[in-house]
C-alpha positions, 0 to 999 in steps of 0.5 A: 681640515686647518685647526686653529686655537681661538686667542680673544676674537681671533683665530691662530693655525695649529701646525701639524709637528711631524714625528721624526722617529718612528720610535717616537710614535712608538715610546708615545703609544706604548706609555699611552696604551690604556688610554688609547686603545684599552689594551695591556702593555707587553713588550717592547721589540718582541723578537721571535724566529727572525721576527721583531714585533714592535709592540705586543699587547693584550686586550681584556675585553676580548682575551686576545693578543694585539700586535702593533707596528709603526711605520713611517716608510710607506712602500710596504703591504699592510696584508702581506706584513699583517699575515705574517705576524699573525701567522707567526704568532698562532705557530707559536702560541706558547712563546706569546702566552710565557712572553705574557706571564714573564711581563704581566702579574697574573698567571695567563693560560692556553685555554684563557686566550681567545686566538681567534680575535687576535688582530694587526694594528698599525700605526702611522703619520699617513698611509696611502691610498693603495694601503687604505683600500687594502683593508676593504673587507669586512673580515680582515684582522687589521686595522690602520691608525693614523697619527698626527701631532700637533704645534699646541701638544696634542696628538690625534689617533685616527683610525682608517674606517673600511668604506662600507666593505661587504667582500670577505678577505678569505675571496682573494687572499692567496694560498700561501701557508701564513694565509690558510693558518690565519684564515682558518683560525681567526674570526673577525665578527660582524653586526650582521652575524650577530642579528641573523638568529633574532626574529624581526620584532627582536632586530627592530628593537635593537635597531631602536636602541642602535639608533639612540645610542649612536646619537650620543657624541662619538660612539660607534660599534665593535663587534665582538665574539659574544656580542656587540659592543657600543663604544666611546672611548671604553665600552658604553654599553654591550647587546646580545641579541637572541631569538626573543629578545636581547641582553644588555649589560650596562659597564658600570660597577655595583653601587654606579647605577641610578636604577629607580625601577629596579629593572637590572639584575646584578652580574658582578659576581657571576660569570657574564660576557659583556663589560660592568656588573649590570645586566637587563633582559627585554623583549619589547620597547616598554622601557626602552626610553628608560633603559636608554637612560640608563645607558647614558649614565655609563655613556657620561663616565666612560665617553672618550 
């Protein structure tokens, strides 16, 4: 679909401005890293056992290693390259951990890294039709971001969402050994794994909340190892559902929230899995229009 920038009563085209150099996109990303995908910067060019990793990152959130190529050149496999990377990178796990505490401030260690949330991105002007289908599993540790940039200075991030995917990458995927070590040890987490042990009057309330929280502008869920995070931008809200009832951490820190009730409990100096020092417990819906609200302060300070 054209843009266009209104000038008084009329409509002005905003041209697509192509990338030239694939180390453009790549120098833009890596300066912008936090801001796009809430990630820590590592390395540039990681080179590791006739490997070159065009960029390595990290993801606090989820204790894991991102790594990130770019790619101008459409005639490769994003699976077969993806697997690779990720392979190498769990037959090397000492290398990835120095190459973080030789970059980074703080001391990171073994246990701390959460390997199986580790995942591919990336990143290109466009990818073809085969590349995009490719990716429709609901398992696959990759993902496929498309760039533009524009006449105007603006840049759009896009990521190629999978199709409603219900087949597990781990049906068709090879044998080869890359294969078996990152089927094995990675995990990509899905809403449905995280709703099978709740009872049904629990699924009903968290699809109630599901339901108003998506009707805020621009945010969508990511399932996480320990819960479910909605997300606009950075993380708005996260739910943990159990049996009898579910757990909502709000991400904002101690002294933010506007709580008249008084219905959260503070986290900020105890060990929690969701993001922000908030916390609520609920089985049933009596505050639900309430607790929503709360939400949406953490929506307007951290949406996109």
């Amino acid at each position: 679909m054209a843009l266009f920038k209104i000038a008084d009563t009329s409509l002005d085209i905003i041209r697509e401005f192509p990338f030239k150099l694939e180390k453009d996109i790549q120098n833009l990303t890596e300066n912008n890293l936090a801001k796009i995908f809430n990630l820590e910067f590592i390395k540039s060019e990681f080179a590791l056992n006739n490997f070159r990793i065009d960029s390595l990152a990290y993801d606090t959130a989820s204790d894991s290693f991102v790594i990130i190529e770019y790619k101008r050149d459409k005639n490769y496999s994003v699976i077969d390259q993806g697997y690779a990377y990720l392979s190498l990178m769990l037959n090397n796990k000492a290398d990835f951990i120095l190459e973080y505490n030789e970059n980074r401030e703080k001391t990171l260690k073994r246990k701390e890294v959460d390997w199986s949330q580790s995942k591919v991105i990336f990143i290109s002007p466009s990818f073809t039709n085969y590349q995009q289908q490719a990716i429709n599993f609901k398992d696959l540790p990759i993902e496929l971001w498309e760039i533009k940039r524009y006449s105007n200075h603006t840049v759009n991030y896009n990521q190629i969402k999978t199709s409603g995917a219900h087949e597990s990458v781990k049906t068709i995927s090879g044998k080869d050994e890359a294969t078996k070590i990152v089927n094995k040890e990675i995990k990509v987490y899905t809403e449905d794994e995280h709703k099978q042990i709740a009872d049904p009057e629990i699924l009903e309330l968290y699809e109630s909340f599901k339901s108003s929280i998506l009707n805020f502008d621009g945010v969508e869920i990511k399932p996480k190892k320990k819960y479910i995070a909605f997300v606009s931008g950075s993380n708005i809200t996260d739910f943990h559902i159990q049996r009898k009832s579910l757990k909502i951490w709000i991400n904002l820190t101690k002294g933010n929230l506007d709580d008249p009730k008084n219905i959260k409990r503070d986290v900020s100096n105890i060990g929690h899995w969701g993001n922000g020092d908030y916390e609520i417990q609920i089985n049933n819906d009596d505050d639900l229009e309430y607790i929503i609200s709360l939400i949406k302060q953490s929506y307007q300070i951290n949406k996109q």
